[in-house]
C-alpha positions in Angstrom: 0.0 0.0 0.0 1.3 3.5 -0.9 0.3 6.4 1.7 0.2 9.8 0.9 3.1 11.8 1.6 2.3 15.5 2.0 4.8 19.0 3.1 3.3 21.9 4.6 2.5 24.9 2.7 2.2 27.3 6.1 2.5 26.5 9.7 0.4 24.7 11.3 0.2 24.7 15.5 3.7 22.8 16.4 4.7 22.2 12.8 7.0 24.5 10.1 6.6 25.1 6.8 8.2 22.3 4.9 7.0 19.7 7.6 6.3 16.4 6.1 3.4 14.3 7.5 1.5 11.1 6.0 -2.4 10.1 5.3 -3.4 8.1 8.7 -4.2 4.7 7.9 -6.3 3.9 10.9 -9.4 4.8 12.3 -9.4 9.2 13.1 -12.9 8.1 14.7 -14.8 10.9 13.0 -12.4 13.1 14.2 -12.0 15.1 10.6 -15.3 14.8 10.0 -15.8 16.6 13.3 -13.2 19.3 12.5 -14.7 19.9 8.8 -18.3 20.4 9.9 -17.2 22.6 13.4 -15.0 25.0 11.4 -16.6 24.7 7.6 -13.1 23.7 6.6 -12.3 20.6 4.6 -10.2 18.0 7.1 -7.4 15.3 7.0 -6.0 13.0 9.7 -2.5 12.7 8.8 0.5 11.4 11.3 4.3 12.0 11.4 4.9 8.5 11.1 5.6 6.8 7.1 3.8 3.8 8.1 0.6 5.9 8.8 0.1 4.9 12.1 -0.8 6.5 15.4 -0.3 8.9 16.8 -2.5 11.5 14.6 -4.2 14.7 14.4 -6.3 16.5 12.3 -5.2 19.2 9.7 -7.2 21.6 7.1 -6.6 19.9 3.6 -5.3 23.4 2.0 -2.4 23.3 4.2 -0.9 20.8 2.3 1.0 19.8 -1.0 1.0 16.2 -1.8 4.6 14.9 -3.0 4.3 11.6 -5.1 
């Protein structure tokens, strides 16, 4: 399985432009969902870890530029 591989476009709360961060492969338990309808701004869980696993958070999608 390929996972996503994205960098930051701007800061985001602890993380610097540039920073690189991964689709989550596990369950976010609605948390994105949560986060889009709460703000009105599309969401992602992503991690810090390549092998998409825990732990994760949530992150607006136009925050970040996927690398192939």
């Amino acid at each position: 399985m390929t996972i996503q591989k994205y960098r930051l476009r701007y800061p985001y709360e602890h993380l610097q432009v540039g920073a690189v961060v991964y689709d989550l492969t596990k369950h976010d338990y609605g948390l994105a969902r949560d986060d889009t309808n709460h703000t009105g701004v599309p969401h992602v869980s992503v991690t810090m870890k390549e092998d998409g696993d825990y732990p994760s958070f949530t992150i607006p999608t136009h925050l970040l530029v996927p690398e192939n």
